[in-house]
C-alpha positions in Angstrom: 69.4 96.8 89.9 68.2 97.7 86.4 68.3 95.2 83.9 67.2 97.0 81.0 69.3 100.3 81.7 72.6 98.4 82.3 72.0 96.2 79.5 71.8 99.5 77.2 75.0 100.9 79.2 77.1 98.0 77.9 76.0 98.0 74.8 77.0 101.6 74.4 80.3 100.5 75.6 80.5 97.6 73.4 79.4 100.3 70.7 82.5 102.3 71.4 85.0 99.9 72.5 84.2 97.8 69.0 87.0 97.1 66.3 86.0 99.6 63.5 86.1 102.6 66.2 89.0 101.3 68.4 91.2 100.7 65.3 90.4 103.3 62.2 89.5 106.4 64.3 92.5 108.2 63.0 90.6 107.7 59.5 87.7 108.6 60.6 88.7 111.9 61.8 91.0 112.2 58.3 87.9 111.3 56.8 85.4 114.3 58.7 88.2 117.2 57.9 88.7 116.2 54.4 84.6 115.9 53.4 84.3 119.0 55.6 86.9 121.2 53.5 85.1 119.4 50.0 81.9 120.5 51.4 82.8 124.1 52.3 84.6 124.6 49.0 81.6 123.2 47.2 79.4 125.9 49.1 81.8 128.1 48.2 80.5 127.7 44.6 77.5 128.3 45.2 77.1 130.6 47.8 76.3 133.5 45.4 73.3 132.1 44.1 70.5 134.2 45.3 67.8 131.7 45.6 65.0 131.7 48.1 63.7 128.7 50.5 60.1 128.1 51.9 60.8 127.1 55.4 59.2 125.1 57.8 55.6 124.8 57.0 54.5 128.0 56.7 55.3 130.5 53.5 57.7 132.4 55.4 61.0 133.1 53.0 64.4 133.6 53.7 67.2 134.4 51.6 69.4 131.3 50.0 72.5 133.0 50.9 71.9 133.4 54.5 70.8 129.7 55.0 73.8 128.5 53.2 76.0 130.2 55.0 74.3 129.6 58.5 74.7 125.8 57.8 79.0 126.2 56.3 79.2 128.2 59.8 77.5 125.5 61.6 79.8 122.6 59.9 82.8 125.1 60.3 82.2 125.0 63.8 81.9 121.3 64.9 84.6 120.2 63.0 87.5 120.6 64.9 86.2 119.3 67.9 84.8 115.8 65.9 88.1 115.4 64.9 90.1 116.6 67.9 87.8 113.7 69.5 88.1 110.9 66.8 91.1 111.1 67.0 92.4 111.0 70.7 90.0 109.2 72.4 91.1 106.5 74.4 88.0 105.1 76.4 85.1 103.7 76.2 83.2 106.8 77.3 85.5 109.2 75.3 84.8 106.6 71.8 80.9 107.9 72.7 81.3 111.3 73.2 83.4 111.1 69.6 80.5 109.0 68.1 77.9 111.4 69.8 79.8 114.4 68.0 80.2 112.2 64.6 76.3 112.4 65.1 76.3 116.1 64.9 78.6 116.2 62.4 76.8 114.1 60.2 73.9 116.0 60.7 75.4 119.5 60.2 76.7 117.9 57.0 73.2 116.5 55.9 71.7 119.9 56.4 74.4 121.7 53.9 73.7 119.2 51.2 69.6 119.5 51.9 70.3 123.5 50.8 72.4 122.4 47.7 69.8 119.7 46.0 66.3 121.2 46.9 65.1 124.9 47.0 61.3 124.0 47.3 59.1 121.9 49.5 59.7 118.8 46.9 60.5 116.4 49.0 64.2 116.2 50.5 65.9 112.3 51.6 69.2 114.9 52.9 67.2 117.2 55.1 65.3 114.1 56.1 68.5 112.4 57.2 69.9 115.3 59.2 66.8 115.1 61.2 67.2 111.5 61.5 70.6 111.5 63.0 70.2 114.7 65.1 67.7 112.5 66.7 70.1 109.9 67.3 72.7 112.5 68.6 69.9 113.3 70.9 69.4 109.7 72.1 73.1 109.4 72.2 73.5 112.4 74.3 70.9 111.0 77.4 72.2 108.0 77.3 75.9 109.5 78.1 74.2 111.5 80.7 72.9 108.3 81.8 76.0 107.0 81.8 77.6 109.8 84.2 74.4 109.6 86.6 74.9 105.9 86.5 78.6 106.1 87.6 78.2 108.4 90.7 75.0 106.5 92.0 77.2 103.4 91.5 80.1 104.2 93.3 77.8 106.2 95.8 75.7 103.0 96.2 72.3 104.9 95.6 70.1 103.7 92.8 67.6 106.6 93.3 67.7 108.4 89.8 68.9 105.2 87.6 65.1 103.9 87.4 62.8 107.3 86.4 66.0 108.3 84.2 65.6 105.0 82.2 61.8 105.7 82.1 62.2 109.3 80.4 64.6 107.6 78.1 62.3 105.1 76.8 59.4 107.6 76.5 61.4 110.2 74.7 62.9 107.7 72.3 59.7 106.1 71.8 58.8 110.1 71.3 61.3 110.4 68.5 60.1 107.1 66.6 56.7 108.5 66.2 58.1 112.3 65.2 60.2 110.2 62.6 57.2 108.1 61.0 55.3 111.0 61.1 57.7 113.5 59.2 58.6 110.9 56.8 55.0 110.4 56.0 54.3 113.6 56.2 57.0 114.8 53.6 56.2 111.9 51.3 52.4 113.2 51.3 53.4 116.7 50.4 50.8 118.2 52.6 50.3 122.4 52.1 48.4 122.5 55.5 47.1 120.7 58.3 43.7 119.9 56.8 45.2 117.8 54.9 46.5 115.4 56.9 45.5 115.8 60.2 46.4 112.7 61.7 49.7 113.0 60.8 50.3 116.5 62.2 48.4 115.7 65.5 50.3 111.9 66.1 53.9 114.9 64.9 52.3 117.3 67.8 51.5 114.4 70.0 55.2 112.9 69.7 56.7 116.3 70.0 55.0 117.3 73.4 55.9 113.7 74.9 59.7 113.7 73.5 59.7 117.5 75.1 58.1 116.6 78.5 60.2 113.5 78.4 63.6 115.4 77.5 63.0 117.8 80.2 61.6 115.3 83.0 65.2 113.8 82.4 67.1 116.8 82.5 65.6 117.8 85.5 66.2 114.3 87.3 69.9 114.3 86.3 70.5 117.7 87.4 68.6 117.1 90.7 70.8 114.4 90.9 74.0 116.0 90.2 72.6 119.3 92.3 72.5 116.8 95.4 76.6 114.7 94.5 77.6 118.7 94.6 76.3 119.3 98.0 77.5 116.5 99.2 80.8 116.8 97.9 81.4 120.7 98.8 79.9 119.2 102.9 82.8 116.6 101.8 85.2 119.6 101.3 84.4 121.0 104.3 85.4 118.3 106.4 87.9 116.3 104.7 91.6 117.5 104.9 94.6 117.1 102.0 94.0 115.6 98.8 90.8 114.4 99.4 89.6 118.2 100.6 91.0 119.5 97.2 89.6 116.3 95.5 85.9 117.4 97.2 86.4 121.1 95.9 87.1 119.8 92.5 84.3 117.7 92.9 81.5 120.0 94.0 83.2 122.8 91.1 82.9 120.1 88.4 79.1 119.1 89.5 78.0 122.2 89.4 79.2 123.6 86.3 77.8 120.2 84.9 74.2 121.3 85.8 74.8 124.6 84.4 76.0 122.8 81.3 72.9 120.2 80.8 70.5 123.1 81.5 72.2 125.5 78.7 72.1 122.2 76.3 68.4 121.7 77.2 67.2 125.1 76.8 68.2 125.6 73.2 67.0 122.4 72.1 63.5 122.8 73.1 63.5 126.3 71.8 64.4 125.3 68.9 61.5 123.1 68.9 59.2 125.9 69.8 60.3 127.9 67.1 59.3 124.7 64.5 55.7 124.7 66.4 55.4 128.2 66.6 56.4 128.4 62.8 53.9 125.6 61.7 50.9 127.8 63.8 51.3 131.4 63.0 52.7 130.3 59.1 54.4 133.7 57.3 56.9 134.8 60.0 60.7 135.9 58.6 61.4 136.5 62.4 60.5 132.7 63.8 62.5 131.2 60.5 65.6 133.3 61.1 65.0 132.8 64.8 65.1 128.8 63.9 68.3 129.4 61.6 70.3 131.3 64.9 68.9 129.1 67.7 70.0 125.4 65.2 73.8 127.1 65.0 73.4 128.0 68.3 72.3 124.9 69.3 75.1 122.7 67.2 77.8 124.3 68.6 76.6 124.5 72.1 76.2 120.6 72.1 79.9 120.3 70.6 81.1 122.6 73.1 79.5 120.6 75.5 80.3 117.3 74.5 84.6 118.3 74.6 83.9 120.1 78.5 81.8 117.3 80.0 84.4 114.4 78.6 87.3 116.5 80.1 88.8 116.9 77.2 89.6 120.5 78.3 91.4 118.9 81.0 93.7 116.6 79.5 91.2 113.5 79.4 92.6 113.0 75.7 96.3 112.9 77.0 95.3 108.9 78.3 96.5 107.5 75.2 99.5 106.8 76.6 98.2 104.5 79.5 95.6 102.7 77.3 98.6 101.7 74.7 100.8 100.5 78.0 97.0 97.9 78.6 97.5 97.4 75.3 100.5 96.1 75.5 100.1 94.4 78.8 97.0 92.3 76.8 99.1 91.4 73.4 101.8 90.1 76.7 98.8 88.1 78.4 98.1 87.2 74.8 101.5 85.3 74.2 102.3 83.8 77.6 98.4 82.1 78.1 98.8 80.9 74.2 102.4 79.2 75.2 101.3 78.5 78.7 101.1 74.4 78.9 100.8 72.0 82.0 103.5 70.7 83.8 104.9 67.5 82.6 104.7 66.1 86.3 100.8 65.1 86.9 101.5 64.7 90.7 103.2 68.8 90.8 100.2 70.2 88.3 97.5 68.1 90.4 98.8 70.1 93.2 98.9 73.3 91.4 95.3 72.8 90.6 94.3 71.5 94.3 96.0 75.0 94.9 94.4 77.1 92.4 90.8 76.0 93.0 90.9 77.3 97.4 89.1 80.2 96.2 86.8 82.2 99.0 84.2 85.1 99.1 84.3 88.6 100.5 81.3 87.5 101.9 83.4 84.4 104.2 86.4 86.9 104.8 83.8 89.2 106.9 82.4 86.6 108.6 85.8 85.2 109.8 86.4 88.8 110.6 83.7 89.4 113.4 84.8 86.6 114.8 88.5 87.3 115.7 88.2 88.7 120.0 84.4 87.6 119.8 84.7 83.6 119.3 88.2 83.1 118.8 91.7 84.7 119.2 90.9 86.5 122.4 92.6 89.8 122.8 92.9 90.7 119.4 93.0 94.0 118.5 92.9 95.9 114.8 95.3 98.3 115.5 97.9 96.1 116.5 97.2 92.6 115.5 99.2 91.2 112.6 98.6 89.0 109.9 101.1 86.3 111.3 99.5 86.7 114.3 95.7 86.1 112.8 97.7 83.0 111.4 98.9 81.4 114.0 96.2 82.1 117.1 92.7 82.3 114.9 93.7 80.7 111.4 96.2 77.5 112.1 93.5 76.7 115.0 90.3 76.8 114.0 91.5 74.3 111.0 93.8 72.2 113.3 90.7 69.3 113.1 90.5 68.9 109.5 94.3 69.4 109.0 93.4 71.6 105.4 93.7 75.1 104.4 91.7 78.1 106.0 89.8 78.6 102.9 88.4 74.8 102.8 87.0 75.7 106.6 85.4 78.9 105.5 84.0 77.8 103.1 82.6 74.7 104.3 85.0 72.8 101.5 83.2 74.1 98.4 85.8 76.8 97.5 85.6 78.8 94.3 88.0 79.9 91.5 89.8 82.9 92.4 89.1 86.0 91.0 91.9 87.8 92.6 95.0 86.8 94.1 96.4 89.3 97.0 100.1 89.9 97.6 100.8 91.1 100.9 103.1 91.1 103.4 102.3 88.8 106.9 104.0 91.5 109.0 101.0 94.4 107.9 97.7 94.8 109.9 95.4 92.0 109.3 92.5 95.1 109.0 94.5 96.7 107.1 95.0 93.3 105.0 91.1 93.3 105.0 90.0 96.8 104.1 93.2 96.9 100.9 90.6 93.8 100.1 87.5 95.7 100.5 89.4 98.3 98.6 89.8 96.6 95.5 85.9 95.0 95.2 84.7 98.5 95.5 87.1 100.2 93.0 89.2 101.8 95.1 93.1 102.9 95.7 93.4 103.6 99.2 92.0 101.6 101.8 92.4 103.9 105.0 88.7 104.8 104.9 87.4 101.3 105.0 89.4 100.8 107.6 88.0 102.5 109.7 84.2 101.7 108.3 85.9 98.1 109.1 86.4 98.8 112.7 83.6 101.0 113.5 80.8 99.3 111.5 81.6 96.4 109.9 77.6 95.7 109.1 78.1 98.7 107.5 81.0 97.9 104.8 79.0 94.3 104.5 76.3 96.6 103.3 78.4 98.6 100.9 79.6 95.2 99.4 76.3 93.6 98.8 74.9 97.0 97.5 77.6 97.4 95.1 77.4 93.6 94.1 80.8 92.2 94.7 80.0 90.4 98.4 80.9 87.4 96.8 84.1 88.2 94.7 86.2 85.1 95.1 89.6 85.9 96.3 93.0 83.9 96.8 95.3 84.6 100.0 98.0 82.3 100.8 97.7 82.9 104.3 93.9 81.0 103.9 94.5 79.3 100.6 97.5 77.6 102.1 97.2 74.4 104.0 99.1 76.1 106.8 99.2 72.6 108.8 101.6 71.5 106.0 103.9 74.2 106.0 104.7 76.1 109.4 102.3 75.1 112.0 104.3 72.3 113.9 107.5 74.7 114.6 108.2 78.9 115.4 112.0 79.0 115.3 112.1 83.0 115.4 110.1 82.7 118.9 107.5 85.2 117.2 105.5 87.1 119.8 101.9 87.7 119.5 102.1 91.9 119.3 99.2 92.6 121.4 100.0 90.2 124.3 104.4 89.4 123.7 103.8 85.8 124.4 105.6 83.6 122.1 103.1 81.9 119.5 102.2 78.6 120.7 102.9 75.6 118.2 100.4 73.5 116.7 99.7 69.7 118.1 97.9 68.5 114.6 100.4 65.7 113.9 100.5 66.5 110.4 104.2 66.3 108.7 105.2 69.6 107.3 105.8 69.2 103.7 109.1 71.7 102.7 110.4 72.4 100.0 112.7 69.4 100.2 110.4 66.9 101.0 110.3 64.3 98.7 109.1 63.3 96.5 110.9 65.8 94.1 111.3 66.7 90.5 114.9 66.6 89.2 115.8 71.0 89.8 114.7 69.9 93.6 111.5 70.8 94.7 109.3 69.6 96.7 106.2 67.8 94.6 103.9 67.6 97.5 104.7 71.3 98.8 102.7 74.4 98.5 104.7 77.2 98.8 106.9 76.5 96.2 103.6 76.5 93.4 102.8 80.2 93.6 104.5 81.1 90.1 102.9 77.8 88.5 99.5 78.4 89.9 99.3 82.2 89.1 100.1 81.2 85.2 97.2 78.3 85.2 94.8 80.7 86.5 95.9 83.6 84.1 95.8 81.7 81.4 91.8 80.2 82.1 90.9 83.4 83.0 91.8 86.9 81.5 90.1 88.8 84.3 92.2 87.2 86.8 94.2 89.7 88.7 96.9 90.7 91.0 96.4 93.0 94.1 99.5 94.3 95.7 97.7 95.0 99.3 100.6 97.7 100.5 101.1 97.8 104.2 101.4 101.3 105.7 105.1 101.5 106.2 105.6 100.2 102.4 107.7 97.4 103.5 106.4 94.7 101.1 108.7 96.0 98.6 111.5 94.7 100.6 110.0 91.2 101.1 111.3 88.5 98.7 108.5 86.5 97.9 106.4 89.5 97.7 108.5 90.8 94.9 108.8 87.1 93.6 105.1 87.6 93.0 104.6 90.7 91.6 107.3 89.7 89.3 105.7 86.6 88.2 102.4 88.5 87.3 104.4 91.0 85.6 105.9 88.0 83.5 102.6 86.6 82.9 100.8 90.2 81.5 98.3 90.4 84.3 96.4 92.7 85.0 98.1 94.5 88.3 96.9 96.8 90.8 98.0 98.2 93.9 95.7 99.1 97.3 97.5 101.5 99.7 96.8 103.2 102.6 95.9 106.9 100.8 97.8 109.3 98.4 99.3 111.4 101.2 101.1 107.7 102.8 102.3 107.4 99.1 103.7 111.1 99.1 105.4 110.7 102.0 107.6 108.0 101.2 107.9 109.0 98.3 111.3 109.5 98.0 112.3 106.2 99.7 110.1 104.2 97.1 111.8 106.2 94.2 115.0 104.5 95.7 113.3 101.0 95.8 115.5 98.4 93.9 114.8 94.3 93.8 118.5 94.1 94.8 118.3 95.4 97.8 114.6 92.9 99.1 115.5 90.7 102.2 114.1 87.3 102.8 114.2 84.8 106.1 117.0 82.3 103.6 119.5 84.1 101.9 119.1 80.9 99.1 115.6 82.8 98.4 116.9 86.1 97.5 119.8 84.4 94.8 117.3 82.2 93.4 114.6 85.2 92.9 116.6 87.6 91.4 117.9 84.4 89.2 114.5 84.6 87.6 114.6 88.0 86.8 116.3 88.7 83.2 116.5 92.8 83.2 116.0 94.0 87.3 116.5 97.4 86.1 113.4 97.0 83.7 111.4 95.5 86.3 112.8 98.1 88.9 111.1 100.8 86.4 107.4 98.5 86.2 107.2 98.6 89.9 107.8 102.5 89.8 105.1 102.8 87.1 102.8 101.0 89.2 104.1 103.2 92.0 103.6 106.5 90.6 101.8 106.4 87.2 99.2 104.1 87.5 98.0 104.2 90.9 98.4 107.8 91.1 96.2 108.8 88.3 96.0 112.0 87.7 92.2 113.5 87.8 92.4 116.0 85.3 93.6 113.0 82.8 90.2 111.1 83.9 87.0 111.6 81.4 83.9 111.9 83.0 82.5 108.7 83.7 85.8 107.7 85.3 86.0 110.6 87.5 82.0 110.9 88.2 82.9 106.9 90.4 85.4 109.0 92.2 83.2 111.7 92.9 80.7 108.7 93.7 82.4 107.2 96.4 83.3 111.0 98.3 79.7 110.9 98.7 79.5 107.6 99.9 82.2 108.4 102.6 80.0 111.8 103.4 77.1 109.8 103.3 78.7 107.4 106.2 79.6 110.9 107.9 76.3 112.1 108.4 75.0 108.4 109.7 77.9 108.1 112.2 77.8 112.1 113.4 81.4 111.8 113.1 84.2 113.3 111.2 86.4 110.3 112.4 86.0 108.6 108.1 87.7 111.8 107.3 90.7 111.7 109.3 91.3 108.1 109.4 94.5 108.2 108.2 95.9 110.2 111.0 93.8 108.3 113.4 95.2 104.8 112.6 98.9 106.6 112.5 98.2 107.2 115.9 96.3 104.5 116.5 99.4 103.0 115.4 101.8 104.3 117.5 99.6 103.8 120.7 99.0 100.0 119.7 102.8 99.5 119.7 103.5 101.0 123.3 100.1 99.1 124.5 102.1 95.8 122.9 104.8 96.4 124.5 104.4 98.2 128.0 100.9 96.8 128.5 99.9 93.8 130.9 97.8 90.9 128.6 95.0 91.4 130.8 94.8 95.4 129.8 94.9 94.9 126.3 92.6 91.7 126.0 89.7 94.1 127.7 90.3 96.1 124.3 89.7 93.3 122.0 88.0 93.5 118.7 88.0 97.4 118.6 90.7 100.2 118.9 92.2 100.6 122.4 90.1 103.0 124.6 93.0 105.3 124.5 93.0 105.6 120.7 89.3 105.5 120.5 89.1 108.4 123.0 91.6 110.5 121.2 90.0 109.5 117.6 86.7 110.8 119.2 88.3 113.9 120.1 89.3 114.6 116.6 86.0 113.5 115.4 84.1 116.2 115.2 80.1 116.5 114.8 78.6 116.6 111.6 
């Protein structure tokens, strides 16, 4: 990791995510176009003054027209896109790319006024300040760069380039501090050679050639860096099928015409500082000074040009305003409820809620539990068939029968930790499935077929990926292990559930422990149970909402999409919605979502079904306006899960790019296209899983424990491919 370099990264964001830019960029873009228009008219005025200009340091002359109307062309031409910027961005990395062209603005502006006030070599505080904040547009510029680099090596989990990238940074900045000292010393000494002040010239030379050799050493790095994510991604293309194939072609396109970009950027910049050297060397040369006048317009509009591609502003990246007002107003909601949100009047029922709320456990526990299932425990278990309920009731219920607690407690060895994130799911999904829409969410991701199959076919692998990326010991809250299950169902099964690997009904559990329903008294005076746990989930997603504004919900979607049908599920999701937290969804992949997407366009809370029909009245009870909340799940759905990539700037889509990689990457380790098919492989998987569950003898499927059926495995192999 790189403590300096990500401490710089968030302060950029604090930078651009800070009051005075979030809230008055509208006036600040009024603010550019109306000085801009004043400052054209104004050189207007003057334009017809025929006046001429010593130039650089030599005597070469050029006339006052000409320069004056270079620099109205050059502040003609940044304009529209400061504004166009200032005014729509919606992100943090959008807010820099408007302060980064603010920067050249400012300095485009600077230079106009230095040709109004000062036709000799007196000395200048405008022209002085545009060189001051071109300097910081350069900074500002690298560290952007730095930013994208930093997002593809983060969601690729390589840290090759961060560490010589934050090196040439520091050495060209430290560059620019010296050129600055230096030309401020040297234009408040009024030298008229460099005999005169030779140490000033040389330390100007000195900090020139390092800031150069810097600049380019990081140029190169990023574009080497950005060279190798394009390979990748086009090998990525190659392979992959669907979205993700056009996602990879989009990917490699983008990447390269980004290292076309940074090159173009770089090459006028340090001609234009050859021209200043070659101008302070050789003296009287009209050619070099208007050489320098062509190759700074040049150079202005080129970075402006650059700045709106590289955000994707050309794309529709500005077009997100819409989203970030909806998180917005999903924070102002979180805002209201945790201000209002008090604890319960009952100590006994918030003790519990708290007891609840505090059976926390790390990714890092879930994995380990994980390799155990058809190793030490719950023989016969298999990840293309097995089911959450029955993870429950042959590994889970169990392993803590001894201590008579929750799942969690036993993980954990009883020092559990406040939830990050609480997952909804359904128990009648996957439990891998369950596992990698986990997975999915530490590492930033939508879909979770792909970790899947990392999951099954190197689980060291994904354990890697998670302690690489940081988030191995995200704390997460699953009532299937955060629920004492001894106090709910483990003494009964009256729906004879099978086990769907082996069709034996689940045995029952011989703890001893009295189940605790939601009858049981003690009660409260609606009903419920004090001393019960499944009747707190509303209570204890509110208490941890309101400690923690980071807490979130993750709707872990099974492959089928049934947990929109489930009762409690939607009771969930509802309660979070009521609450303003933060919500997001993990599914299998975009094509699932596509596919059924027009039965989820027909989803309605109305039509959910639930064990007790009691359940169903007294959750749609709690919600006010179902069409409303009808429409919230469909945004979730198909707005916000689904974003679209063209409305991504370019940090944002630089992760996704990031993790194609990773996934190509993973690829080329395995020799096997298997990562890239996954979701047709666990569809078939699937399918073959059932018939083995139903037509197979136990002893058959128990000798496939732990991994995909030998039949499945064959014909994933056969898909597979070599890389």
């Amino acid at each position: 990791m790189l403590p300096k370099a990500t401490t710089m990264m968030h302060l950029c964001e604090t930078i651009s995510e800070s009051c005075w830019l979030k809230r008055f960029q509208f006036v600040f873009a009024a603010l550019v176009a109306m000085l801009t228009l004043v400052m054209l008219v104004l050189s207007s005025v003057n334009f017809g003054k025929c006046k001429t200009k010593e130039l650089l340091s030599g005597n070469s002359t050029v006339p006052y027209a000409v320069e004056l109307a270079v620099s109205m062309l050059g502040l003609l031409l940044v304009m529209p896109g400061t504004v166009w910027l200032l005014a729509m961005a919606s992100t943090a990395y959008l807010r820099g790319v408007a302060a980064y062209a603010a920067l050249i603005w400012a300095g485009c502006a600077f230079e106009l006024v230095s040709s109004w006030v000062s036709c000799s070599q007196d000395f200048n505080v405008w022209n002085l300040l545009s060189q001051l904040v071109t300097s910081e547009a350069y900074v500002l510029s690298l560290v952007l760069l730095l930013s994208c680099v930093k997002a593809i090596e983060s969601a690729a989990l390589h840290h090759d380039a961060q560490r010589p990238l934050w090196l040439s940074l520091s050495i060209f900045m430290a560059s620019m501090l010296v050129m600055t000292v230096c030309a401020v010393l040297w234009r408040l000494g009024k030298p008229v050679g460099f005999r005169e002040n030779p140490w000033i010239l040389t330390l100007l030379y000195v900090g020139m050639y390092f800031g150069c050799f810097s600049l380019t050493l990081f140029v190169w790095k990023a574009i080497q860096t950005l060279r190798r994510a394009a390979l990748l991604a086009r090998e990525a293309a190659q392979n992959a099928t669907g979205l993700r194939k056009v996602h990879a072609e989009l990917a490699a396109l983008t990447l390269r015409h980004r290292c076309w970009g940074f090159a173009a950027n770089i090459t006028t910049s340090l001609a234009m500082a050859a021209c200043v050297v070659c101008a302070t060397f050789w003296g009287k040369c009209l050619e070099l000074a208007y050489c320098r006048l062509v190759l700074g317009c040049l150079d202005t509009t080129l970075n402006i040009f650059t700045a709106l591609a590289f955000s994707g502003a050309f794309e529709g990246a500005l077009s997100a305003r819409k989203s970030a007002k909806k998180e917005q107003a999903r924070r102002l909601k979180w805002q209201r409820t945790s201000a209002n949100w008090k604890l319960h009047p009952e100590r006994k029922w918030q003790e519990k809620v708290e007891e609840l709320a505090s059976r926390g456990f790390t990714l890092r526990a879930l994995l380990r539990f994980y390799r155990g299932l058809g190793a030490g425990y719950m023989p016969g278990y298999s990840p293309s068939i097995s089911t959450t309920s029955d993870v429950v009731r042959r590994a889970i219920i169990p392993l803590s029968a001894g201590h008579q607690c929750s799942m969690a407690e036993v993980m954990m060895d009883f020092q559990c930790k406040t939830p990050m994130r609480m997952v909804t799911h359904s128990w009648n999904n996957r439990f891998a499935d369950l596992i990698a829409a986990i997975v999915a969410d530490a590492l930033g991701e939508a879909e979770w077929d792909m970790l899947a199959y990392v999951l099954v076919r190197d689980v060291d692998m994904l354990e890697a990926w998670l302690d690489a990326a940081g988030v191995i010991d995200m704390s997460y809250w699953v009532c299937a292990f955060s629920v004492n299950q001894h106090a709910g169902i483990c003494g009964d099964n009256p729906c004879n559930s099978r086990d769907s690997v082996t069709g034996q009904v689940h045995a029952v559990c011989n703890c001893g422990m009295a189940p605790c329903r939601n009858d049981t008294p003690p009660l409260l005076p609606d009903g419920r149970s004090i001393n019960c746990e499944m009747n707190k989930f509303d209570e204890m997603m509110g208490y941890l909402s309101a400690r923690d504004s980071s807490f979130a919900q993750i709707i872990a979607v099974d492959a089928s999409f049934s947990l929109f049908s489930r009762a409690w599920c939607v009771a969930e999701i509802h309660a979070a919605h009521q609450n303003g937290m933060y919500q997001t969804m993990s599914i299998e992949s975009r094509g699932a979502l596509q596919a059924n997407e027009e039965k989820l366009k027909e989803l309605r809370i109305q039509n959910m079904q639930a064990s007790r029909p009691e359940d169903i009245v007294e959750i749609l009870s709690k919600i006010d306006d179902k069409d409303l909340f009808n429409k919230a799940v469909q945004d979730l759905l198909f707005s916000e899960l689904l974003l679209n990539w063209k409305e991504l700037d370019a940090a944002t889509l630089m992760g996704h790019f990031g993790r194609l990689i990773r996934y190509q990457d993973f690829a080329r380790s395995q020799r096997s296209l298997g990562v890239w098919r996954a979701g047709t492989q666990q569809s078939k998987a699937r399918t073959l899983g059932q018939t083995l569950g139903l037509s197979g003898s136990a002893k058959d499927v128990t000798e496939q424990s732990h991994h995909p059926s030998k039949r499945a495995e064959e014909e994933e192999d056969a898909d597979d491919g070599q890389v």
